[in-house]
C-alpha positions as CSV (number, residue, x, y, z in Angstrom):
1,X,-25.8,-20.2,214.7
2,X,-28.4,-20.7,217.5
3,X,-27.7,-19.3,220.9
4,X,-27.1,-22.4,223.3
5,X,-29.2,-20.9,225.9
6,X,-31.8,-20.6,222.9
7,X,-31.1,-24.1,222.3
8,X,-31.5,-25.0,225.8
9,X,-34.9,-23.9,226.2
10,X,-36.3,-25.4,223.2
11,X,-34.7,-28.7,224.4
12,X,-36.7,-27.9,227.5
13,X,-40.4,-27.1,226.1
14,X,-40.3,-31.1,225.5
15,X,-40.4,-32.2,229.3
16,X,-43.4,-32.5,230.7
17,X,-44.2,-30.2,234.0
18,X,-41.9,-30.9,237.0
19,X,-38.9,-33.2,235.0
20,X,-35.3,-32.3,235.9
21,X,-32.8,-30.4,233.9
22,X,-29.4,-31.1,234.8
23,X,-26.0,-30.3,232.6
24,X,-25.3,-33.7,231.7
25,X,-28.1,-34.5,229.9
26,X,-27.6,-31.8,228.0
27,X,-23.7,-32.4,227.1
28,X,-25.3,-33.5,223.2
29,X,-25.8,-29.4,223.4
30,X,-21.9,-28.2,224.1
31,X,-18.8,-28.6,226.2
32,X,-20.0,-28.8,230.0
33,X,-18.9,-25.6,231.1
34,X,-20.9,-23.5,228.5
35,X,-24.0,-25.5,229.2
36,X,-23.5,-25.0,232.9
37,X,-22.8,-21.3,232.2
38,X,-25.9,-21.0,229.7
39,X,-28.3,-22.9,232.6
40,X,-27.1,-20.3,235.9
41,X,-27.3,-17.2,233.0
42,X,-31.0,-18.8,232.3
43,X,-32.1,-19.2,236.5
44,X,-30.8,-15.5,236.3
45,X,-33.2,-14.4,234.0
46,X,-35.9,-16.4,235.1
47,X,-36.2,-19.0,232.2
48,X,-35.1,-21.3,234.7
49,X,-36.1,-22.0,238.4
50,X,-32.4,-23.8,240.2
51,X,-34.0,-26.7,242.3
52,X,-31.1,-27.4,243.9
53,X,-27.3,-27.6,242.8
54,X,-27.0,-29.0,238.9
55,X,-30.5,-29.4,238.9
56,X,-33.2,-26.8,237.1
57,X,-36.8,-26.9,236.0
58,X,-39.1,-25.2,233.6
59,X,-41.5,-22.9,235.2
60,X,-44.7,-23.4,234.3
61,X,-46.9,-20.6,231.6
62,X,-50.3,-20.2,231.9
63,X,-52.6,-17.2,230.9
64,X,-52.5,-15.9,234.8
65,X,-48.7,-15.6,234.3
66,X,-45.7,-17.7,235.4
67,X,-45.6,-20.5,238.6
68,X,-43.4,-23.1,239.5
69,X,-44.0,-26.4,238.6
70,X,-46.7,-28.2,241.3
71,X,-44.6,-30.7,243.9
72,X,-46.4,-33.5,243.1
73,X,-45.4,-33.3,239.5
74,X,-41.8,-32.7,240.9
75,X,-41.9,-35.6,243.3
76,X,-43.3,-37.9,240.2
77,X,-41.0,-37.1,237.6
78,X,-38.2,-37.4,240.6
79,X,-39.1,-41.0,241.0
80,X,-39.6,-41.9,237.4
81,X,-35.9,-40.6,236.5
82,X,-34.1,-41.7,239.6
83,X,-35.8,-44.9,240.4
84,X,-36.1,-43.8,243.8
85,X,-39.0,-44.7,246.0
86,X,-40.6,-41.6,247.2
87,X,-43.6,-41.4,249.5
88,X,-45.2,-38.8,251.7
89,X,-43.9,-38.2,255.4
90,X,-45.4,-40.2,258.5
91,X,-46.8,-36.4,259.6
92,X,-48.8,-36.0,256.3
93,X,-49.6,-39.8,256.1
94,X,-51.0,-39.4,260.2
95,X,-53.0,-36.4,259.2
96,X,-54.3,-38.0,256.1
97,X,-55.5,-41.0,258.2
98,X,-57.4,-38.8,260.6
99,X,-54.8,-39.8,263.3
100,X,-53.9,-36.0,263.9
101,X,-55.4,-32.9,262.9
102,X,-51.9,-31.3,262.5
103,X,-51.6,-30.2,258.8
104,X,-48.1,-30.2,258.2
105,X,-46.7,-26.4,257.2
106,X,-43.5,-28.1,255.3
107,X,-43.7,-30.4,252.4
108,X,-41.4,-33.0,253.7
109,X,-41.2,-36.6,251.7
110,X,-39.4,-39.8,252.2
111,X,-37.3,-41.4,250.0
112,X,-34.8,-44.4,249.3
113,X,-31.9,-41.8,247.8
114,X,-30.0,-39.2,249.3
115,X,-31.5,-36.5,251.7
116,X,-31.8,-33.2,249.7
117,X,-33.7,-30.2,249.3
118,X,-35.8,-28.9,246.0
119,X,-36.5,-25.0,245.7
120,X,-39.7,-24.5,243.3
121,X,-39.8,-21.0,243.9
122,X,-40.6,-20.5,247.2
123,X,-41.5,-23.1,248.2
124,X,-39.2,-25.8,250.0
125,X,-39.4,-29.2,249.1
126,X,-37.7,-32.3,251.4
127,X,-36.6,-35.4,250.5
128,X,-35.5,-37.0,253.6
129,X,-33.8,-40.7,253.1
130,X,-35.7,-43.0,255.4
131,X,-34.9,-46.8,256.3
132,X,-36.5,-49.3,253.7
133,X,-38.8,-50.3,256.5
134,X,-40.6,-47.0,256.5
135,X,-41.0,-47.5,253.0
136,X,-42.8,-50.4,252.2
137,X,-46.6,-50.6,250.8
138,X,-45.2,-47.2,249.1
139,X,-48.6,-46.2,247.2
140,X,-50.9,-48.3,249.0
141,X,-52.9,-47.3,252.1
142,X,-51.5,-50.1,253.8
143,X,-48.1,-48.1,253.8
144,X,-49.5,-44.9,254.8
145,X,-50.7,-46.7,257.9
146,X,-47.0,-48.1,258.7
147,X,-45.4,-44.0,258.0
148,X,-47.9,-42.5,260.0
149,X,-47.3,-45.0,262.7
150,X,-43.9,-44.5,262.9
151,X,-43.9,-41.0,262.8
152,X,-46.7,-40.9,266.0
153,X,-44.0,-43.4,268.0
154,X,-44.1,-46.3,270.4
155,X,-46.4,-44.3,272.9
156,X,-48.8,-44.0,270.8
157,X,-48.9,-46.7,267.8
158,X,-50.8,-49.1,269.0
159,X,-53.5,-46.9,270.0
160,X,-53.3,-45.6,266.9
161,X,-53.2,-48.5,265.0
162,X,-56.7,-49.7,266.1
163,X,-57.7,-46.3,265.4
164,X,-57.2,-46.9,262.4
165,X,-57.6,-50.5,262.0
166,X,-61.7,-49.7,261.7
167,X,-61.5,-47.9,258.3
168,X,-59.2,-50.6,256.7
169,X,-60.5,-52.6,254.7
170,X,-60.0,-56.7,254.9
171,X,-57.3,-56.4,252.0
172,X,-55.6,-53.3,253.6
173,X,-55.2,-55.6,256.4
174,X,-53.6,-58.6,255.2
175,X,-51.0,-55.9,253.0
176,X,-50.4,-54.5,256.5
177,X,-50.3,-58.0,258.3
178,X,-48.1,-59.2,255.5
179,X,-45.3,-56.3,256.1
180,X,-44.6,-56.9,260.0
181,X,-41.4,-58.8,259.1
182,X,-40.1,-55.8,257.8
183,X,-41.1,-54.0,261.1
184,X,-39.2,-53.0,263.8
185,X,-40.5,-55.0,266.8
186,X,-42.4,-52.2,268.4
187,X,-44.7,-51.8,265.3
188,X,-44.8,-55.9,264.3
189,X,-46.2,-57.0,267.5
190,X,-49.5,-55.0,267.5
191,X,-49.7,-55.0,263.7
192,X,-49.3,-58.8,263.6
193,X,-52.2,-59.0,266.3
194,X,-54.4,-57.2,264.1
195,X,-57.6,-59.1,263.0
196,X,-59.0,-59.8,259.7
């Protein structure tokens, strides 16, 4: 009979770079207690890295040796399985845009889910929940524009915003017109004024 840890990690080679491994989708395996027995004995002995509570990945084999999975393959395979929308923080999004020259030390991300933290390796991973508002044009430019607004503030938004108004392109606009509904007032008013 095959070990279930054994079992585990051949279950495992399947998932591409960066998907989850949690207990319950490995119940088809054993009895929840061994699995979650065989998964903490396989993070002890480094077949497993423990993103967070109930939650492993695979590390990553190459010929220069062992690495943790790459965040954005984390944060994509995070949003695919959770439905979740998951976008980069205002400070990344403002440094991005040319609006600071701040490079952000932390790897912080929004998200519609729950707050949490993700350990791959050493590095620390933030999901931070954000209001739906903050969200919106999630993988358009148009979006990045709103979360780096919001993260620079009142004082400075509108300044800001026709900053970066000039590199916009005529559709980038009207997605950013379109959204200042969803605004809070002191980001819809100069955003609305904005100029094809």
């Amino acid at each position: 009979m095959i070990a279930l840890s054994t079992r585990i990690l051949e279950v495992t080679k399947e998932l591409p770079e960066g998907a989850p491994i949690a207990a319950k989708a490995l119940l088809h395996l054993g009895k929840r207690a061994a699995v979650d027995q065989a998964l903490s004995r396989l993070a002890e002995r480094g077949k497993l890295l423990r993103a967070r509570r109930g939650v492993y990945l695979r590390p990553v084999e190459s010929r220069f040796g062992v690495r943790a999975p790459s965040v954005e393959k984390v944060v994509e395979e995070t949003k695919a399985r959770s439905g979740e929308t998951i976008v980069s923080s205002g400070a990344a999004a403002a440094n991005h845009l040319g609006l600071t020259t701040q490079v952000p030390v932390r790897q912080v991300y929004l998200t519609s889910g729950p707050s949490r933290e993700l350990h791959l390796g050493k590095q620390v991973v933030q999901l931070k929940h954000a209001p739906l508002w903050q969200l919106t044009l999630a993988n358009r430019r148009a979006g990045e524009v709103v979360r780096a607004l919001a993260w620079l503030g009142p004082k400075t938004a509108e300044r800001a915003l026709r900053s970066v108004s000039q590199k916009l392109t005529p559709t980038e606009v009207r997605e950013l017109k379109s959204a200042a509904s969803s605004l809070p007032t002191w980001l819809a008013r100069p955003v609305s004024e904005l100029h094809v």
